[in-house]
C-alpha positions, 0 to 999 in steps of 0.5 A: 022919772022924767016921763021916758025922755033921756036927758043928759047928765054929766057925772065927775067920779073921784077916788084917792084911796084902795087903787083909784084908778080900778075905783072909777073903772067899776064905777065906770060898770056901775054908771052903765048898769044903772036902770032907765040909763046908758052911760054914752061917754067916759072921760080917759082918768086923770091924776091931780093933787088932792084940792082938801086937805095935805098929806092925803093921795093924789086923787084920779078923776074922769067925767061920765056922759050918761043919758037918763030918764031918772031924774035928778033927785032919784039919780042921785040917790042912785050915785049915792048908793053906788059909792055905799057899795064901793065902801064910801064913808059919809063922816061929814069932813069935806075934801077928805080922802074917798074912796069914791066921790060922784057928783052929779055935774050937770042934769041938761040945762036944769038949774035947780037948788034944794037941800041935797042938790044943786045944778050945775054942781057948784064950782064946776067952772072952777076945777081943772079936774073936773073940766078938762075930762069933762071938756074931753067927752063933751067939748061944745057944751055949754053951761046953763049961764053959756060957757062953754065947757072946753074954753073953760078948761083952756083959761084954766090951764092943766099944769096940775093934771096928768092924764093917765093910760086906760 
């Protein structure tokens, strides 16, 4: 624990099979429920084409604001169980089609690399899904190295993303 001081953290929900949309809503649930934690923000949902392998469905996004006194470590376990209890399979291929992904995006300004963790997530500065829901629930953030989040997006273009009704 983070000794009771709430820190904001960022989460990217993913899904591409058994109803995407109905997956980040409950897990949208699960966020809020969690202990020591208020979810303060979600993103609307948004399609895009799967950034792994061909063949597999088009993939719904959004990004969760939370603040939290778990910390880093222990939240994410907590979005790890998550995605066990929605059925999420760990078979070690990457990009594959889920049923539900979490990543911890951003834990404050920490930057932090060990062997189960790194802040910011890589590659955040480089996906248009991720960026643009993230952009939308928290436009003047800025990253740990100070890029801002929604000028980030805007460089990057959204020609890929569709922006589903909630």
């Amino acid at each position: 624990m983070s000794d009771g001081v709430l820190v904001p953290a960022y989460v990217g929900l993913g899904s591409n099979l058994d109803d995407p949309a109905m997956q980040l809503r409950r897990a949208f649930d699960a966020l809020g429920a969690l202990p020591q934690t208020r979810l303060v923000a979600r993103s609307a949902l948004y399609q895009n084409p799967p950034m792994g392998p061909a063949g597999q469905p088009d993939f719904v996004n959004a990004v969760a604001g939370l603040l939290t006194a778990l910390a880093p470590d222990v939240l994410l376990a907590a979005l790890q169980a998550i995605e066990d209890r929605h059925g999420r399979r760990r078979d070690g291929s990457r990009w594959g089609p889920r049923v539900l992904d979490l990543d911890l995006l951003l834990y404050g300004d920490r930057r932090l690399q060990t062997g189960t963790l790194t802040l910011p997530h890589p590659g955040l500065s480089e996906r248009a899904f991720v960026l643009w829901p993230l952009a939308q629930v928290a436009p003047d953030l800025r990253l740990p190295l100070g890029a801002r989040v929604a000028s980030l997006a805007a460089a990057m273009g959204n020609a890929d993303l569709r922006r589903l009704d909630d």
